[in-house]
C-alpha positions as CSV (number, residue, x, y, z in Angstrom):
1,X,-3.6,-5.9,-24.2
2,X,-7.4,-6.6,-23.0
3,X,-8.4,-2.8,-22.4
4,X,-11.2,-4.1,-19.9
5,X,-8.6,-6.7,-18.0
6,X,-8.6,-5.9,-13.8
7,X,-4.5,-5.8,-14.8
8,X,-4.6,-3.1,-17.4
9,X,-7.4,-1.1,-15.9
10,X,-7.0,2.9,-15.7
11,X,-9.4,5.3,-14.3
12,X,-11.2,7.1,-17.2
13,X,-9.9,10.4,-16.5
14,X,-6.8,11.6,-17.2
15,X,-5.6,13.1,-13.4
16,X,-2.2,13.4,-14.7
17,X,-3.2,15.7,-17.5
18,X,-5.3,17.5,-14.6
19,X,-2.7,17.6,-12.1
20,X,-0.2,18.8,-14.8
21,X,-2.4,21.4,-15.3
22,X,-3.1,23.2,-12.2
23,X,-0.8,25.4,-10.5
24,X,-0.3,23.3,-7.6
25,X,-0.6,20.0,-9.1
26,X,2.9,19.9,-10.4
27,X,4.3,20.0,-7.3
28,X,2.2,17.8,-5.7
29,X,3.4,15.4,-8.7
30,X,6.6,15.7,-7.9
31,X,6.5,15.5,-4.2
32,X,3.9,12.2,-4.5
33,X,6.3,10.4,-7.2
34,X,9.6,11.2,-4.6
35,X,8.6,11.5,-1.0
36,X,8.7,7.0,-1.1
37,X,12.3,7.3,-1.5
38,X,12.3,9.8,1.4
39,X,10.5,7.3,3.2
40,X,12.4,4.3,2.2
41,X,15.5,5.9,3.5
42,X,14.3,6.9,6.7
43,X,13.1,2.9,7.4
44,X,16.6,2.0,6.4
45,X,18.1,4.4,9.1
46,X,15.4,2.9,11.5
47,X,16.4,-0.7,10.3
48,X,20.5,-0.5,10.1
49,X,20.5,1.6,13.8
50,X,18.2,-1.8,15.2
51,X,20.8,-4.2,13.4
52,X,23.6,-2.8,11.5
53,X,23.5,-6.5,9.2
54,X,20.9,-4.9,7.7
55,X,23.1,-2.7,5.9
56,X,24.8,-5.3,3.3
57,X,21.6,-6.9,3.1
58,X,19.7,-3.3,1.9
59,X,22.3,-2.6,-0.4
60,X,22.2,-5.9,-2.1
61,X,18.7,-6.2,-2.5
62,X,18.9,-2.6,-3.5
63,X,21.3,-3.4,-6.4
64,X,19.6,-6.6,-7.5
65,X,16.1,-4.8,-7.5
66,X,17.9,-2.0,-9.7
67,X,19.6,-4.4,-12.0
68,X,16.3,-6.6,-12.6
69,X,13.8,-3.7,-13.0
70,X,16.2,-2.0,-15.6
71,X,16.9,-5.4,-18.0
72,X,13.2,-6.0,-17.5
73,X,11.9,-2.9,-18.6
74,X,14.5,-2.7,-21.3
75,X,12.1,-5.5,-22.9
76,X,9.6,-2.7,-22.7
77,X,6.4,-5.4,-22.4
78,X,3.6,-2.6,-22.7
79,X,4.1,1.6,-22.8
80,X,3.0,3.4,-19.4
81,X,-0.3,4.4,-20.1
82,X,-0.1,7.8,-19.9
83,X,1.5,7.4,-23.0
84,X,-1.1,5.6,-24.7
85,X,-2.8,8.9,-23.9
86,X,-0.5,10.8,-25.4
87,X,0.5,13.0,-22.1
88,X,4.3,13.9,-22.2
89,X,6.6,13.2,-19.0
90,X,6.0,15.9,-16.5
91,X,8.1,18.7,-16.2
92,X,10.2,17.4,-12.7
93,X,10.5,13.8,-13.3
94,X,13.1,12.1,-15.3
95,X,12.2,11.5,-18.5
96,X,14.7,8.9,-19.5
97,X,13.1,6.8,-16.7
98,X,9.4,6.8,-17.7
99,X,10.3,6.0,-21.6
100,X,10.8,2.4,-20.7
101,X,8.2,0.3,-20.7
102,X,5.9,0.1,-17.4
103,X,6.4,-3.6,-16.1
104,X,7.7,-3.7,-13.6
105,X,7.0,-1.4,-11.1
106,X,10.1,-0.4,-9.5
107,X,7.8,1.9,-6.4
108,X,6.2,-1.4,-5.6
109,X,9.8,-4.0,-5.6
110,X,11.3,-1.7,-3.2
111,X,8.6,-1.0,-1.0
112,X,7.8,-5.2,-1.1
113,X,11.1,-5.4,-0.2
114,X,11.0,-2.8,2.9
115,X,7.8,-4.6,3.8
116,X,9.6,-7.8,4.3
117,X,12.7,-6.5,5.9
118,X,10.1,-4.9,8.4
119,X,8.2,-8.1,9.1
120,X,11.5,-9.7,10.4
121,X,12.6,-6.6,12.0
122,X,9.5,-4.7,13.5
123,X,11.0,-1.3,14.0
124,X,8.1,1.4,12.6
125,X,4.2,0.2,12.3
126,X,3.4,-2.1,9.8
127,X,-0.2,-0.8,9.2
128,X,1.3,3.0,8.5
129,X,4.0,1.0,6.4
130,X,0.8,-0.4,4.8
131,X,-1.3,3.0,4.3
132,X,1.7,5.1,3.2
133,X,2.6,2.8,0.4
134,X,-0.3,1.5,-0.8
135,X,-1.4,5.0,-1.0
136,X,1.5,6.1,-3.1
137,X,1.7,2.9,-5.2
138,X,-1.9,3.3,-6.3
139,X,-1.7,7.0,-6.7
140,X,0.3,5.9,-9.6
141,X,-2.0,4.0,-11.2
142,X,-4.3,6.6,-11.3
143,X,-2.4,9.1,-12.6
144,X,-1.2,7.1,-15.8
145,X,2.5,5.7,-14.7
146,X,1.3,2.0,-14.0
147,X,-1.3,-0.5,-14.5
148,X,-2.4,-2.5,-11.4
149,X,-0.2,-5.8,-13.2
150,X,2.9,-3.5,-13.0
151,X,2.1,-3.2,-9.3
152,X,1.7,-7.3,-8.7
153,X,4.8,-8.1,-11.1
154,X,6.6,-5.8,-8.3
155,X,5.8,-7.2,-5.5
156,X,6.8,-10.7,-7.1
157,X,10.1,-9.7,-7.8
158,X,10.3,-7.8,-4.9
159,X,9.9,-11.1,-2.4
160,X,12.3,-13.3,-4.9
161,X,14.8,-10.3,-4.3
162,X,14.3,-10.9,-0.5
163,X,14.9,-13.8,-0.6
164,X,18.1,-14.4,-0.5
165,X,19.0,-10.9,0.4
166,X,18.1,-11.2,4.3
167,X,20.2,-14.0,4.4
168,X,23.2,-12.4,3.8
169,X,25.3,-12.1,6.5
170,X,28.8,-10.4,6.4
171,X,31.2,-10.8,9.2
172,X,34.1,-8.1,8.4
173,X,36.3,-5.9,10.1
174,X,34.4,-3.5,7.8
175,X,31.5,-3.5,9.2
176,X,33.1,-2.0,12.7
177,X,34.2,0.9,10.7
178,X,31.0,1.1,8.6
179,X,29.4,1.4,11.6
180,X,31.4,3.9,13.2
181,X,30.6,6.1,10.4
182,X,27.2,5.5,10.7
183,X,26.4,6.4,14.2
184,X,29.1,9.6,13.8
185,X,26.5,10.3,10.8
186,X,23.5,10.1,13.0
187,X,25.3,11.0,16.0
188,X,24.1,7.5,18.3
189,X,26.3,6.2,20.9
């Protein structure tokens, strides 16, 4: 792996070592590497309360992106790098996850994936989409969990997963009793 490669580059300080190291750092670790999920479930909310179709088509391309990210990074293509610099998982995160191998970056398929879904169906700002994201995807290349190649490879496989994900459309008696459960959830209607 070229060490000077755009793809593979890393900043040459170790934040994670320095965010693992101060008091508040941890947490801000932890909060950083999970808030996107906290995110990503709020914009499906926003998504399946504009057009409850949504709903089969999230959870498909939800399963598909896990499925492909794990057999992928099974094949374990390059280590993350903040392995190559010998810093352990951080206390918080699960460590299972990080010991496969970087490629892909399973952040950036989901959040290519919301990105799309979001293009079609225009329910929260596309440029805080944009900042919110980015910010979080890059934040972990800089600390050691991804190189920018990881990040690209996602958002590849993130648009061949939507592909044929938003065209899923499932007419069933289900989904009137799906969604019944979903606006008694979140109290609409």
């Amino acid at each position: 792996m070229p060490k000077n490669s755009f793809l593979f580059w890393q900043p040459k300080t170790d934040y994670l070592r320095v965010l693992t190291s101060s008091r508040f750092g941890r947490p801000v670790l932890i909060f950083l590497n999970y808030v996107i999920w906290l995110f990503f479930l709020y914009l499906s909310y926003l998504l399946i309360k504009h057009n409850f179709q949504i709903f089969w088509q999230l959870l498909f391309a939800t399963i598909f992106a896990e499925i492909i990210e794990r057999m992928i990074k099974k094949k374990i293509f390059w280590r993350r790098p903040m392995f190559l610099r010998h810093d352990l998982t951080p206390p918080g995160l699960v460590d299972k996850w990080y010991q496969t191998g970087a490629f892909p970056s399973g952040h950036t398929i989901k959040a290519t994936i919301f990105l799309l879904f979001l293009l079609y169906n225009p329910v929260f700002s596309l440029p805080l989409f944009i900042i919110i994201c980015s910010s979080l995807l890059f934040f972990r290349v800089f600390i050691g969990f991804h190189y920018p190649i990881d990040l690209l490879g996602g958002i590849i496989i993130g648009f061949i997963i939507w592909l044929p994900s938003h065209l899923i459309l499932i007419s069933s008696p289900l989904n009137k009793y799906l969604q019944m459960i979903f606006n008694t959830i979140f109290f609409l209607n």
